[in-house]
Residue, then its C-alpha position, 0 to 999 in steps of 0.5 A: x557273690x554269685x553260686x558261679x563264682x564261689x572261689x576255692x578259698x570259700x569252700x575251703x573256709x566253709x570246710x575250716x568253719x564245720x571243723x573247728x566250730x559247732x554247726x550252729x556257730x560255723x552256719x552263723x560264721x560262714x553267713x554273717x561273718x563271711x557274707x556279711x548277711x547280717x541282722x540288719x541284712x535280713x530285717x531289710x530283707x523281710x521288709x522288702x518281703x513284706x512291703x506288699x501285705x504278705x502276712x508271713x515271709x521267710x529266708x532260707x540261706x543255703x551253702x552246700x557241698x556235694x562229691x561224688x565218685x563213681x567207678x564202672x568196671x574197673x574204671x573211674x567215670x566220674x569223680x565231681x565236686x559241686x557247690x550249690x549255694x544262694x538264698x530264697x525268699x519266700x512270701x505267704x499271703x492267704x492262699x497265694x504264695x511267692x517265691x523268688x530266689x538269688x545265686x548271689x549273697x550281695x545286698x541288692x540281687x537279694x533284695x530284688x528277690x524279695x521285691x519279687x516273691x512279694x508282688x506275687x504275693x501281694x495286699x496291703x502294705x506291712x513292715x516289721x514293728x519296731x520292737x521287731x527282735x530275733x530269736x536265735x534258736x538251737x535245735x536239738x541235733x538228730x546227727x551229731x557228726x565230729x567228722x564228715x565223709x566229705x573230711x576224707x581225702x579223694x584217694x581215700x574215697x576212690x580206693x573205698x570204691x576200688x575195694x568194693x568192686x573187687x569184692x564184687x567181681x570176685x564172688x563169682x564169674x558169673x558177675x561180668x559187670x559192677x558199678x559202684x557209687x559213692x556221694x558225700x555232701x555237707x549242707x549248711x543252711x540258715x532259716x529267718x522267719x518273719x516271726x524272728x525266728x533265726x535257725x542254723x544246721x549243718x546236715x551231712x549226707x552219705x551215700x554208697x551204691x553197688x549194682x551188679x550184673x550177672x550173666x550165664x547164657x542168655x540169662x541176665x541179671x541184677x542185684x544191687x546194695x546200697x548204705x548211706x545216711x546223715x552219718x560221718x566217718x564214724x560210721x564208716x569205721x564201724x564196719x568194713x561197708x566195701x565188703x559188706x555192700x560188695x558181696x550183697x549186690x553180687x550175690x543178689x545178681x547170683x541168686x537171681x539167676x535161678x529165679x522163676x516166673x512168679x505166680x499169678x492171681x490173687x494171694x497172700x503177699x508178704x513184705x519183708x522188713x526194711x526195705x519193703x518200707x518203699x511201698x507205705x512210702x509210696x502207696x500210703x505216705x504221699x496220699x497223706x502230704x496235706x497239700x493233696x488233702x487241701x486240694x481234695x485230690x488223695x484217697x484220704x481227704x476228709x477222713x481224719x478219725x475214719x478207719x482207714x486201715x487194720x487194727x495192727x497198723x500205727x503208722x508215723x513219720x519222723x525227722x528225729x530217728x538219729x542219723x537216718x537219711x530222712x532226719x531233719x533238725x528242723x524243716x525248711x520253713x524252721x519248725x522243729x522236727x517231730x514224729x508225727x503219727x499219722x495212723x493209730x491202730x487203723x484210725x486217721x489221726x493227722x497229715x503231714x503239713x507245712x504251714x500252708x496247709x496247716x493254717x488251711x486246716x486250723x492245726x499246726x505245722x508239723x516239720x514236713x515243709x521241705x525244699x530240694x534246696x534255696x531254689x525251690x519253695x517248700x511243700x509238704x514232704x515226708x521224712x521218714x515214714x514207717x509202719x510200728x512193730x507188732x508182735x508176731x514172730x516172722x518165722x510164724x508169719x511165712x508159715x501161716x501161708x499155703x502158697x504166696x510170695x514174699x518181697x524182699x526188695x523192690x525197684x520202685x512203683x506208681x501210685x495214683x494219689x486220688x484213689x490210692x491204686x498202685x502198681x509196683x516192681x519187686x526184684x528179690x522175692x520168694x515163692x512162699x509153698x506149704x509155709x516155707x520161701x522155696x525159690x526166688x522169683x522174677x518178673x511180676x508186679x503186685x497190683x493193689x490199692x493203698x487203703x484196701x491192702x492196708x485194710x488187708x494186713x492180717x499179721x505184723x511181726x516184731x522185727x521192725x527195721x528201716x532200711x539202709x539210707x538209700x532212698x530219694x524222693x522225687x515231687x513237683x520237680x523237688x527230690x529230697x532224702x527220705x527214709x522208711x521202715x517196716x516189719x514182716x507185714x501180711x497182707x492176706x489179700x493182693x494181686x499178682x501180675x505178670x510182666 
């Protein structure tokens, strides 16, 4: 059946099945029992893949829910329930790669696609040997969830939503405008290899967002909060997170109403912990997805054992940090997740691989083959990606500092993967004078290069953090959740600039 025509009685199945079986035997149920994508159906499947001389396919199944309310000043804007669900197949030949995809779950538009992702990856013909058996594996589970954010009611979520913007407008007048977002999805997604290889996952999402508006005179401001995760109704409860979430973004607002123009020039930068984490996302994690380094076009090709940042910086990604935003039971193409370490003490150790570059490199894939959904082929992404804790005191860090700045959070940056240069956009930050954050500034960027600055990073405190499930990763038309994480880091040396 067609992603188009999938009845409400279908998603309310899909919903009954997460509920009442675990999430492995729901995927399994909803596919096979419910779509009739059997075995056989996929043996045929991968033949049909494979007639053309691919020496390696696989098929990634796909039903997703998505919901989403979002409230601005007062107002409920939107309030939407999207399904995105069908099948893609994808073909490995050598270097070439094809890929095709179905919105419909029927035996002949599935196998159309197969015939198509084949021809564009073709050589001589091939079939699954008769002895050809699957393995039905069970991952181990990363976020465990008894009950999803998507289980709540929709006068439940939007009362969430009115709470929050309440809390928001009553922290100060001066607060004239307030948008609040919340998202919850549930994915159940089967992975089948040609090497027989069967995978199944349910993969919850959260997601709460609030942005604020401040205002007094001519002077305009924003402060925003966010939360979200692989997490469920167990986390909402652990907390009072309309409150929590309100109060931040508008305080942030309020707060940087006193800001002042930043200094400008070369000087010491500290990153806060958490969400600072988006600049190594950034400046270090993407040079080193292996596809840029097959291609020879980041900053670290060819540099695996080579110093390449200080002695205080190890450096992993990780798709097994629990109920993070950026964990994975398995990637897309149905390797196990793992923490992966990419940077041990200033030395290269590895890249983020998928399979393709993982046989390009004679080494083995290492969970990063991820995908926007069945429609999209996988490529080599991060998870969560963070820089370990060190052993120096934060307090110690700010006061070793004559005059700098500390970034405390950013809006997002650029980097150019060939050489490593960057530009980023910090929005709450402080003037560091005499050891000690004096006053929030505005308007500046810091300017650098990922290798040198990581070359530069002189301190590293013990108040490691990730951050708050917020943060999407957009590549080759692809966005996928992430995660990232830091310390109080020092960076003796950068750039300044003005906006």
């Amino acid at each position: 059946m067609k992603a188009a025509e999938l009845s409400l009685e279908t998603r309310n199945i899909a919903h009954h099945l997460t509920k009442t079986l675990s999430g492995d035997e729901a995927v399994k149920q909803l596919f096979e029992g419910q779509m009739g994508i059997d075995q056989m159906s996929v043996r045929r499947l991968l033949n049909a893949a494979l007639h053309r001389g691919g020496d390696f396919a696989d098929i990634h199944l796909e039903y997703s829910t998505r919901n989403s309310v979002v409230m601005e000043d007062g107002i409920i804007k939107n309030s939407a329930v999207a399904v995105v669900s069908g099948v893609g197949i994808r073909v490995v030949q050598d270097d070439q790669t094809g890929y095709a995809y179905s919105e419909d779950f029927a035996l002949k538009p599935m196998l159309h696609a197969a015939r198509t992702a084949a021809a564009i990856a073709s050589g001589g013909e091939v079939s699954l040997d008769e002895s050809f058996r699957f393995n039905e594996l069970v991952p181990r589970d990363y976020y465990p969830v008894l009950e999803t954010v998507t289980d709540l009611e929709l006068v439940q979520k939007i009362e969430m939503v009115k709470r929050t913007e309440a809390v928001s407008r009553a922290y100060d007048e001066r607060i004239n405008r307030v948008t609040v977002a919340m998202m919850d999805a549930l994915n159940l997604t089967q992975v089948v290899t040609s090497e027989g290889t069967i995978l199944r996952d349910t993969r919850p999402m959260f997601r709460m967002n609030v942005h604020c508006v401040s205002q007094e005179g001519d002077n305009i401001q924003n402060g925003s909060s966010g939360i979200g995760g692989r997490v469920g109704l167990d986390f909402l409860k652990q907390a009072d997170h309309a409150a929590i979430l309100g109060e931040q973004a508008a305080s942030e607002a309020i707060l940087l109403l006193g800001a002042k123009q930043a200094p400008s020039g070369l000087m010491p930068v500290i990153l806060g912990p958490a969400q600072s984490g988006i600049l190594l996302h950034e400046a270090v994690g993407h040079p080193l997805e292996a596809d840029f380094n097959r291609k020879g076009t980041s900053a670290y090709s060819e540099r695996i054992g080579e110093k390449v940042a200080s002695d205080l910086c190890t450096i992993y990604d990780s798709g097994t940090i629990p109920n993070e935003r950026g964990a994975i039971n398995f990637d897309d193409e149905g390797v196990p997740s793992a923490e992966n370490l990419l940077i041990e003490n200033g030395i290269l150790r590895n890249y983020m691989h998928d399979r393709i570059s993982a046989r390009h490199f004679r080494t083995n894939p290492t969970g990063n083959g991820r995908r926007e959904s069945y429609a999209h082929y996988p490529l080599p992404r991060m998870t969560s990606t963070y820089l370990a804790k060190g052993e120096s005191d934060p307090e110690e860090i700010v006061g070793s500092i004559k005059k700098g700045v500390y970034c405390q959070e950013f809006s997002g940056g650029q980097v150019d993967i060939s050489n490593g240069d960057f530009v980023f956009v910090p929005t709450v930050a402080w003037l560091v004078e005499d050891g000690k954050k004096t006053v929030p500034i505005k308007n500046f960027t810091l300017i650098g290069n990922g290798p040198d600055a990581m070359s530069k990073v002189s301190m590293v405190g013990s108040d490691f953090a990730m951050s708050e499930g917020i943060w999407t990763c957009g590549k080759e038309g692809q966005n996928i959740p992430v995660g990232v994480g830091l310390p109080t880091v020092l960076i003796s040396e950068m750039t300044v600039g003005g906006m």
